[in-house]
N, C-alpha and C positions, 0 to 999 in steps of 0.2 A: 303385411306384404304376402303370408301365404294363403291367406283367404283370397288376394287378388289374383292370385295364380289360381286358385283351385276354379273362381268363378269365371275366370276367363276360359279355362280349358270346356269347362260346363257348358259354354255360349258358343264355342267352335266344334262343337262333335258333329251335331248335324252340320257342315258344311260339305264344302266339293269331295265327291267318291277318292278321288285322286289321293288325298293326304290321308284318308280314313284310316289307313293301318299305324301312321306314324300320329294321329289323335290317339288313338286308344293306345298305342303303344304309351305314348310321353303323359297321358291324362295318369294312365294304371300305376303306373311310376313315379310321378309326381304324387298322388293323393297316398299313396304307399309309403312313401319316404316321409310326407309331411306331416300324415297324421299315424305312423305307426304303431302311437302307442292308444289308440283308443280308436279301435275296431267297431263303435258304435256309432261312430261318426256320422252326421249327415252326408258327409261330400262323397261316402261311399256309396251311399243312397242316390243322391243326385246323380252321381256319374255314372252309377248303373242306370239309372232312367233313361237318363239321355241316349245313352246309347244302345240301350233296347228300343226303344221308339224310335232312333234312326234305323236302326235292323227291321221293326213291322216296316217300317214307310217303303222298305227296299226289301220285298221277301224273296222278291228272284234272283236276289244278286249274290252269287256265291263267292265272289272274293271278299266283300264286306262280311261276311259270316266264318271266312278261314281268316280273317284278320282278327278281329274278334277273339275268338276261340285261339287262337295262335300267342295272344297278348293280355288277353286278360288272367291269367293266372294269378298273380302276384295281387290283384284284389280280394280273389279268394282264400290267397294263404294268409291274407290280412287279415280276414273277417273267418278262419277256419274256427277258432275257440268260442265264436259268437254262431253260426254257423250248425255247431256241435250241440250247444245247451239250445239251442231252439226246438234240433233235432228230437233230442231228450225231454225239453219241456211237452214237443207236439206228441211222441210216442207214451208218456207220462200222462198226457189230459188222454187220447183214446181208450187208456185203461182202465183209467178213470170211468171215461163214458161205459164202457161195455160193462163195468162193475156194476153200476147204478142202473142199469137196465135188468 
């Protein structure tokens, strides 16, 4: 049942400008609450796509971009600990690189 919620919010992002704040609001919230404890998840992935690609298709539109921005937080504080060791992992391989040079 929560895969059918996560994949239906996925299939409605891009729809009407209208509702666009209240999709990413209820998708960031939904995919937060249902997969909380594993930050690795795909449907984080997925619904970060979707709704960056509804953002390129719309680059002039500046209310879909304070919606956005306004609602997506709580994906990020999901994926903060994931986020972090990436952060680490990418600054850890540079040093890497510049050693071996």
């Amino acid at each position: 049942m929560e895969f059918e919620v996560l994949y239906a919010c996925c299939q409605n992002i891009a729809s009407a400008d209208e509702i666009w704040q209240y999709l990413v609001e209820m998708s960031a919230l939904l995919v937060t609450c249902i997969q909380r404890d594993n930050p690795r998840s795909l449907w984080f992935h997925k619904i970060l796509t979707e709704m960056l690609s509804h953002l390129e298709q719309e680059p002039r539109n500046r209310e879909l971009r304070i919606a956005w921005l306004k609602f997506i937080d709580p994906i990020f504080n999901s994926m903060r600990l994931l986020l972090m060791m990436m952060k680490q992992l990418y600054w850890f391989s540079n040093d890497f690189i510049q050693l071996s040079c």
